[in-house]
Structures are given as C-alpha cells and as structure tokens.
C-alpha angles and dihedrals in degrees: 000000000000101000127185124215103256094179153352129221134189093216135049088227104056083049103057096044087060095045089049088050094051090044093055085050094061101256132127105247112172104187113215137206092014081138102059093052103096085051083079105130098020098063118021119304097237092051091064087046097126114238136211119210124193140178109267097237080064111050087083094059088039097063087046092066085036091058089044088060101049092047091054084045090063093044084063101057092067133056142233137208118232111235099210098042096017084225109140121237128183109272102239082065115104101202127028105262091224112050096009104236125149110257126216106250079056090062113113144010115011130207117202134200115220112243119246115262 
C-alpha cells in the first residue's frame, strides 16, 4: 500500500501520542525510524527524527484532527473564570475542575475525539 510522510517529530513520544490519536480515529497511521531514536547523539540528530507515515486518501482527514489539536492546544493556554466558584480553569476545560460547573467557552457545539482502544 503506496503511503505518504504526514509528519515528522523529534521525540518517540510525541510521535506516538499523535499516532495514537490518528489510530483511534480510524486512520492507518504506520510510524517510521522509532528504532533509530536512541542513536541521538551518536548519528545526526535529524536522521533519528520518528516518522509517521499514512494512506493518501487520509492525509486529509488526518490534518483535520491535526488542526483540532492544535486548536485545543491554544484553548489551553488561557484561562476562564467559573461563573458559579470564580476559580479559574484552563480554557480547553469543559467544566470548572472545582465546583464542576459548565463553563461558558464550553457552550455549544462540541466536538469530541474518540478514546484509543
């Protein structure tokens, strides 16, 4: 099956937490040069950069989810006020970790990733 590099990480781990996120999503992911990564140091750092590979008719699907993170990535950076306890909580977060009411950037359409096997 033909596959086309989607992306390119520095770490195994990153890697693998967005592989994980695409294969829970249904997509094909095949993640390349895991192997190479304790060679860091030894070999130049960029060849033991990990790799994930996908199917071209899913790379589409694939930045979408890509783009969602990152979006969710940049809600956490601010903060809201909860409106019942005034207690502030990261934006991406749906209900106030304190008193557990719904706070108002949560309002609305939500979209949901599907959980990893």
């Amino acid at each position: 099956m033909k596959r086309v590099r989607f992306s390119v990480h520095r770490t195994v781990g990153e890697a693998r937490l967005l592989a994980g996120l695409l294969a829970g999503s249904g997509l094909s992911v095949e993640v390349r040069g895991e192997a190479l990564a304790p060679l860091s140091g030894e070999i130049p750092s960029t060849e033991t950069w990990v790799e994930l590979w996908l199917p071209p008719e899913e790379v589409a699907k694939g930045k979408e989810l890509l783009a969602e993170l990152e979006e969710d990535e940049e809600k956490a950076g601010r903060t809201v006020e909860c409106p019942g306890c005034g207690e502030e909580n990261p934006g991406n977060f749906e209900l106030c970790w304190s008193c557990e009411e719904e706070l108002p950037s949560s309002r609305g359409p939500r979209r949901r990733l599907r959980a990893v096997p």
